[in-house]
C-alpha positions as CSV (number, residue, x, y, z in Angstrom):
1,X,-9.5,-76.2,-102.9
2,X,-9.9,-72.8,-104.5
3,X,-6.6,-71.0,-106.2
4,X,-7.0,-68.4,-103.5
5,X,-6.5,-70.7,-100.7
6,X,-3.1,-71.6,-102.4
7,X,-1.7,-68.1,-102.0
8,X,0.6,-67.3,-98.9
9,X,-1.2,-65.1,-96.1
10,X,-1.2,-61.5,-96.7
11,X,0.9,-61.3,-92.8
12,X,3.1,-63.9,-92.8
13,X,3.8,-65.2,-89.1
14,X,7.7,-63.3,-88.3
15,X,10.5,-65.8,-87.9
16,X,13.1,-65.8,-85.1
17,X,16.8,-65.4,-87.2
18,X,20.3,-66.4,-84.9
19,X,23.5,-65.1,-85.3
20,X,26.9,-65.0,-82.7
21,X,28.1,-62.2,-85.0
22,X,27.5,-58.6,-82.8
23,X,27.3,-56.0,-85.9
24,X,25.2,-58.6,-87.5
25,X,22.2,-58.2,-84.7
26,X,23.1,-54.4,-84.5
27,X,22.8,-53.9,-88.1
28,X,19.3,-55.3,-88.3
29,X,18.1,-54.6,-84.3
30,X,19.6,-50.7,-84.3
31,X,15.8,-49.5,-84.9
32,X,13.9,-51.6,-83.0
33,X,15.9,-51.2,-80.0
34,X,16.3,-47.3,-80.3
35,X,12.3,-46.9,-80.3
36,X,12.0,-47.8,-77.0
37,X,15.7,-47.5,-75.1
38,X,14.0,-47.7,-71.5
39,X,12.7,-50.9,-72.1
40,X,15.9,-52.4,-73.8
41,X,18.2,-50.6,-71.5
42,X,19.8,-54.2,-71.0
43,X,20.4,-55.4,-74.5
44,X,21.2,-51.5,-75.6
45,X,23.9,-51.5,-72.5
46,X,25.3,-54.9,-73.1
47,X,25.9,-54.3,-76.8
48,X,27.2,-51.0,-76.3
49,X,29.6,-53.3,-73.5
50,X,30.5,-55.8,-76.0
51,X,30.9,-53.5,-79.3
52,X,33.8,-51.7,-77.0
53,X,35.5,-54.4,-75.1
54,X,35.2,-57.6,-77.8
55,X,32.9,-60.7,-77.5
56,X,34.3,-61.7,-74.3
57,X,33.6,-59.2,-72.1
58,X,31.0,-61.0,-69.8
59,X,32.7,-64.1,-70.0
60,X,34.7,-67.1,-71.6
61,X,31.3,-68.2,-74.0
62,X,30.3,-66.0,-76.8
63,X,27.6,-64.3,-77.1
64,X,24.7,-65.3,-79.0
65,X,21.3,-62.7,-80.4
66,X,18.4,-63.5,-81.6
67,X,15.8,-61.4,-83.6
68,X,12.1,-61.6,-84.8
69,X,11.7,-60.7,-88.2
70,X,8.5,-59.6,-90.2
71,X,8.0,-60.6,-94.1
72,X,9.2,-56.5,-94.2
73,X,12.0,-57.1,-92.3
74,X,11.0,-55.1,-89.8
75,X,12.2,-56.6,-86.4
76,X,9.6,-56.9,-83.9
77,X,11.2,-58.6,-80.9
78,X,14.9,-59.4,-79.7
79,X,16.9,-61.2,-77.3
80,X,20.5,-61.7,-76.4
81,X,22.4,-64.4,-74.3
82,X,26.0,-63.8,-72.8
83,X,26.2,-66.6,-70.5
84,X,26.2,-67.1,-67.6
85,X,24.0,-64.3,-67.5
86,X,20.5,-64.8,-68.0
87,X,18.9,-65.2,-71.7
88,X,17.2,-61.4,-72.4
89,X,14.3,-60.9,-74.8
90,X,11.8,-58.2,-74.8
91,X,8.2,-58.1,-75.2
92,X,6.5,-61.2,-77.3
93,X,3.1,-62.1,-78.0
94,X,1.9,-65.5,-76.2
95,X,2.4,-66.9,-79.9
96,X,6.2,-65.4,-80.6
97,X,7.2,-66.9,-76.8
98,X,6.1,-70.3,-78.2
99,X,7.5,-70.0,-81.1
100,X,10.8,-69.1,-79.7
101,X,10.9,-71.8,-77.0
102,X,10.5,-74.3,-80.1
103,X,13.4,-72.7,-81.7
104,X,15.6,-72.5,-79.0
105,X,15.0,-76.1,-78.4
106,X,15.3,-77.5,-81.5
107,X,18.9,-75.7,-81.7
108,X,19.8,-77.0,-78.8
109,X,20.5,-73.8,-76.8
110,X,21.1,-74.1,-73.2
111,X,18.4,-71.6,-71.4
112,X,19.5,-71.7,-67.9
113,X,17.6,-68.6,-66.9
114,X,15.6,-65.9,-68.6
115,X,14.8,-62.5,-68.1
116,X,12.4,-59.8,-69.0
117,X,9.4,-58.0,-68.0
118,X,8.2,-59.5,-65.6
119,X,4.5,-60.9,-67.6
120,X,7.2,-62.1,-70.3
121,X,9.2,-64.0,-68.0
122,X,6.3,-65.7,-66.4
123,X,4.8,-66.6,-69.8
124,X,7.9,-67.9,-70.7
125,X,8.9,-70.2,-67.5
126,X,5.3,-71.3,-68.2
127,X,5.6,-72.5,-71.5
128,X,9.0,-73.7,-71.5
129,X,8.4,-75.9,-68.4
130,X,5.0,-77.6,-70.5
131,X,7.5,-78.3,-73.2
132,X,10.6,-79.5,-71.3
133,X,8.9,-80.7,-67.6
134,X,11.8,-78.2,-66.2
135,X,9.8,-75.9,-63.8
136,X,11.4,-72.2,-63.5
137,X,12.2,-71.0,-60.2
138,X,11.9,-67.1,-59.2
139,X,15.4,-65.8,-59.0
140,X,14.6,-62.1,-58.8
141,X,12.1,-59.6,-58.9
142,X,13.2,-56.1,-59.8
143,X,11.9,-52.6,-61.1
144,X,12.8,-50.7,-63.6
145,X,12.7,-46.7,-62.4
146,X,13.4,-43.7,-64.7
147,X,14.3,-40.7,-63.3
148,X,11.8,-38.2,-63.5
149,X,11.9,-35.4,-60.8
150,X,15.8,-35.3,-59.6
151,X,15.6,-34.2,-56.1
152,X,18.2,-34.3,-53.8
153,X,18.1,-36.3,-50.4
154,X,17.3,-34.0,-47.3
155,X,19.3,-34.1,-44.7
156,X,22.4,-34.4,-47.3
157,X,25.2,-36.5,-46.0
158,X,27.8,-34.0,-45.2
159,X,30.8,-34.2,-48.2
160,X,31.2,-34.5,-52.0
161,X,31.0,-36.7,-54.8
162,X,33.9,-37.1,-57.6
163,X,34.6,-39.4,-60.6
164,X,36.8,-42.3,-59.4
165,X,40.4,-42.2,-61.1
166,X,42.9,-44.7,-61.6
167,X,44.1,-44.3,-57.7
168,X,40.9,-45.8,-56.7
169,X,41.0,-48.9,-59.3
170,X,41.9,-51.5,-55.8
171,X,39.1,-49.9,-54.1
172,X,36.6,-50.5,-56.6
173,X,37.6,-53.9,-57.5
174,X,36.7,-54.5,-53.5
175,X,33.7,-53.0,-53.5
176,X,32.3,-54.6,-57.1
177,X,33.4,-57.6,-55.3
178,X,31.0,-56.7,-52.5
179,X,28.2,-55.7,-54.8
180,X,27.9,-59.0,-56.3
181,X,27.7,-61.0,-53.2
182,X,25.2,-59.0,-51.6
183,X,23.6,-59.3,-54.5
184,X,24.1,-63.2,-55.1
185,X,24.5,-62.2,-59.3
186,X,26.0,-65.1,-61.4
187,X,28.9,-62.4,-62.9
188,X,31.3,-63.8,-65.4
189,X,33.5,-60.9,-65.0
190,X,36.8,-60.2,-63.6
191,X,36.9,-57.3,-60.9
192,X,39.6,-55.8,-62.2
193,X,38.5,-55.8,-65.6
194,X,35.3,-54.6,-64.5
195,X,37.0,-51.4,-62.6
196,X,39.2,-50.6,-66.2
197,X,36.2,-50.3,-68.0
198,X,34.2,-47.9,-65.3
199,X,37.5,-45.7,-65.1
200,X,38.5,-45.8,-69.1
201,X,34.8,-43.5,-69.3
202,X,34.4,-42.3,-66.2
203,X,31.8,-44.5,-64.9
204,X,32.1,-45.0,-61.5
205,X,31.3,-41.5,-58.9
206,X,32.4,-41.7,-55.4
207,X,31.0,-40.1,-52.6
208,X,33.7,-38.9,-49.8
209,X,33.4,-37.6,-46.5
210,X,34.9,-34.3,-45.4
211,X,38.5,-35.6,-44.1
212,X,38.4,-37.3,-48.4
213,X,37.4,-41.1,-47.1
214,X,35.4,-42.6,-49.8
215,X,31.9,-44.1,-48.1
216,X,29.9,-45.1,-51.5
217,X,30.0,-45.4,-54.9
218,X,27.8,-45.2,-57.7
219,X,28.3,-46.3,-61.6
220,X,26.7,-45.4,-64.6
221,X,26.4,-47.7,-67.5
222,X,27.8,-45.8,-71.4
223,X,25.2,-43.5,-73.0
224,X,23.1,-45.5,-75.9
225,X,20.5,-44.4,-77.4
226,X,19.8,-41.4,-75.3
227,X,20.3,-43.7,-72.0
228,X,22.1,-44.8,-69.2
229,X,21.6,-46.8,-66.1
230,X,23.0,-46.2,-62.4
231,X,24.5,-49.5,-61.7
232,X,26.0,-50.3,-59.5
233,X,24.7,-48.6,-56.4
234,X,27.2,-49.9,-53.3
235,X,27.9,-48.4,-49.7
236,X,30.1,-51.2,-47.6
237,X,27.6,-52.4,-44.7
238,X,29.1,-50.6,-42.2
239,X,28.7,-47.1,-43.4
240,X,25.2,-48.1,-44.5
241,X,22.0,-45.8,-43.2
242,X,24.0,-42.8,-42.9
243,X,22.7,-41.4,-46.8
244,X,25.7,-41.9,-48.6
245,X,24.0,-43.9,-51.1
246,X,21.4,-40.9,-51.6
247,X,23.5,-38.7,-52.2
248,X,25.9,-40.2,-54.8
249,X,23.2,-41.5,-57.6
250,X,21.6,-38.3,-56.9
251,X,25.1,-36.9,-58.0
252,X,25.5,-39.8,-61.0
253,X,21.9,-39.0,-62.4
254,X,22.4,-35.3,-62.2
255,X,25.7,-35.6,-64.1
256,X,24.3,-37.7,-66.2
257,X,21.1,-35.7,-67.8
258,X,23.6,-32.5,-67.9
259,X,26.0,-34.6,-69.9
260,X,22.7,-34.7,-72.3
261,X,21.1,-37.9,-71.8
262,X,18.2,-38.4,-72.4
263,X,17.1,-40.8,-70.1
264,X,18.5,-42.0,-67.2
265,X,17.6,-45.2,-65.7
266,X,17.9,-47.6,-62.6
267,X,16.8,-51.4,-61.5
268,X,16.1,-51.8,-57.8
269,X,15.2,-55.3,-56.1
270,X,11.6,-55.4,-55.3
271,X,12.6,-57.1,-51.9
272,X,14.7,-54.3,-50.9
273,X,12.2,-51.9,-50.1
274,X,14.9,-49.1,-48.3
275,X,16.3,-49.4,-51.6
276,X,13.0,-48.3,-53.6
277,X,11.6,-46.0,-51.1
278,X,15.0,-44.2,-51.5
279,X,15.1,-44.1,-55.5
280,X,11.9,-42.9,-54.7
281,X,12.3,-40.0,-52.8
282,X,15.1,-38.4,-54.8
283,X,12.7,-38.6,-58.0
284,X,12.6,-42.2,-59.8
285,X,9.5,-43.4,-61.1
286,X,8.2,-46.3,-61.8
287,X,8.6,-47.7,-65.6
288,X,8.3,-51.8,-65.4
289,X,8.5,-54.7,-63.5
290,X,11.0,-57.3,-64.2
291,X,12.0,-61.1,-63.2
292,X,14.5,-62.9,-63.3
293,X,13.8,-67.4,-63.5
294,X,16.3,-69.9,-63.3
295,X,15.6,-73.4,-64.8
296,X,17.5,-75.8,-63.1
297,X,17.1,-79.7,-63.8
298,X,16.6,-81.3,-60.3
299,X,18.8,-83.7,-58.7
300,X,17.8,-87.2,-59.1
């Protein structure tokens, strides 16, 4: 064996680094999250969530990040769990998505689900049900749109939007409730607790008909990183098809870019398509898909 053999390669392989402690992953993540805030509009919102309301805003467990670092220190990759959400990373290599599911095994962490782009996510299921026999199972398929060319829905739904105020804080508990079972989401959070943080920014617009009824509602994540993201998008089944739901995240993105952001973003499910035609039309574009798999041991 020759003396050069001995010495370390020139591009060490990065290694994944843990931490529960949130200004820990901020401190060494900040940069590599704010290169490319469209794709980690999740773990740029969630921090910003977390940073403002305290570890336990998404539920009893703490939260628990993850990053990739390079013999630099540069970090190429992250990830973020707040359970029972799904575990978040962004884009790895086919060798960095081994590598993780070996160290996330070998700690012991519980990976109930995962989410990511959507080639990510399928990589991932694939390689952690060859190392654990535990097949994943599609939860979700979504898009991720930016909005590109605002245009307003035509015919506009006669009325006005407005920021929601404390008066509405019962009303928006209701229909948060309704959001997340239509959308059959596994959310840790309180209602109410959920309405207090829209209101305490301003994050939840209203759309009202003439006589002052409110008919849908639309929130908007914090500004981080130049972005936000419309979420959630609700109208109460009843008053669906009648393009309340047009108007007001026309309305929330249009606030939003004059407020200065930057970038102004939006998931839609993939199965919904009255949902995507409609971000569509008022001038969303397409940026990436995204999945959501569940791992879940089967009953013997």
């Amino acid at each position: 064996m020759t003396p050069e053999s001995l010495e370390p390669p020139e591009n060490p392989l990065p290694d994944w680094h843990f931490t529960s402690d949130l200004d820990e992953f901020l401190d060494r993540a900040h940069d590599f999250l704010h290169a490319r805030p469209d794709l980690h509009t999740v773990q740029l919102t969630v921090t910003e969530q977390l940073r403002r309301r305290g570890p336990r805003a998404y539920g009893d467990q703490p939260p628990f990040f993850g990053f990739l670092a390079r013999s630099d220190g540069e970090v190429a990759a992250a990830l973020l769990h707040t359970p029972p959400y799904a575990l978040n990373a962004t884009r790895l290599t086919a060798d960095e998505t081994e590598a993780l599911v070996d160290r996330l095994l070998a700690l012991g962490h519980p990976v109930p689900a995962f989410s990511a782009e959507r080639a990510m996510a399928e990589a991932f299921a694939g390689e952690w049900e060859r190392r654990t026999g535990v097949p994943g199972e599609l939860r979700e398929s979504m898009r991720l749109y930016r909005l590109v060319d605002p245009t307003p829905p035509a015919p506009a739904p006669e009325g006005r939007a407005r920021v929601a105020d404390a008066s509405d804080r019962d009303l928006l508990i209701r229909w948060y409730e309704g959001f997340v079972a239509d959308a059959g989401t596994r959310d840790g959070r309180d209602g109410g607790a959920w309405a207090d943080f829209r209101l305490s920014y301003g994050g939840v617009t209203l759309w009202e008909t003439p006589d002052g009824t409110p008919v849908s509602m639309a929130g908007v994540t914090p500004a981080v990183g130049g972005q936000v993201r419309v979420a959630p998008v609700y109208t109460p089944p009843r008053l669906r098809g009648r393009g309340y739901a047009g108007a007001v995240t026309t309305e929330v993105g249009r606030a939003a870019l004059a407020a200065g952001a930057a970038e102004v973003l939006l998931f839609a499910d993939l199965a919904n398509r009255t949902s995507n035609a409609l971000y569509q039309r008022i001038g969303y574009r397409e940026v990436v898909d995204w999945a959501v798999y569940d791992f879940l041991e089967k009953a013997r």
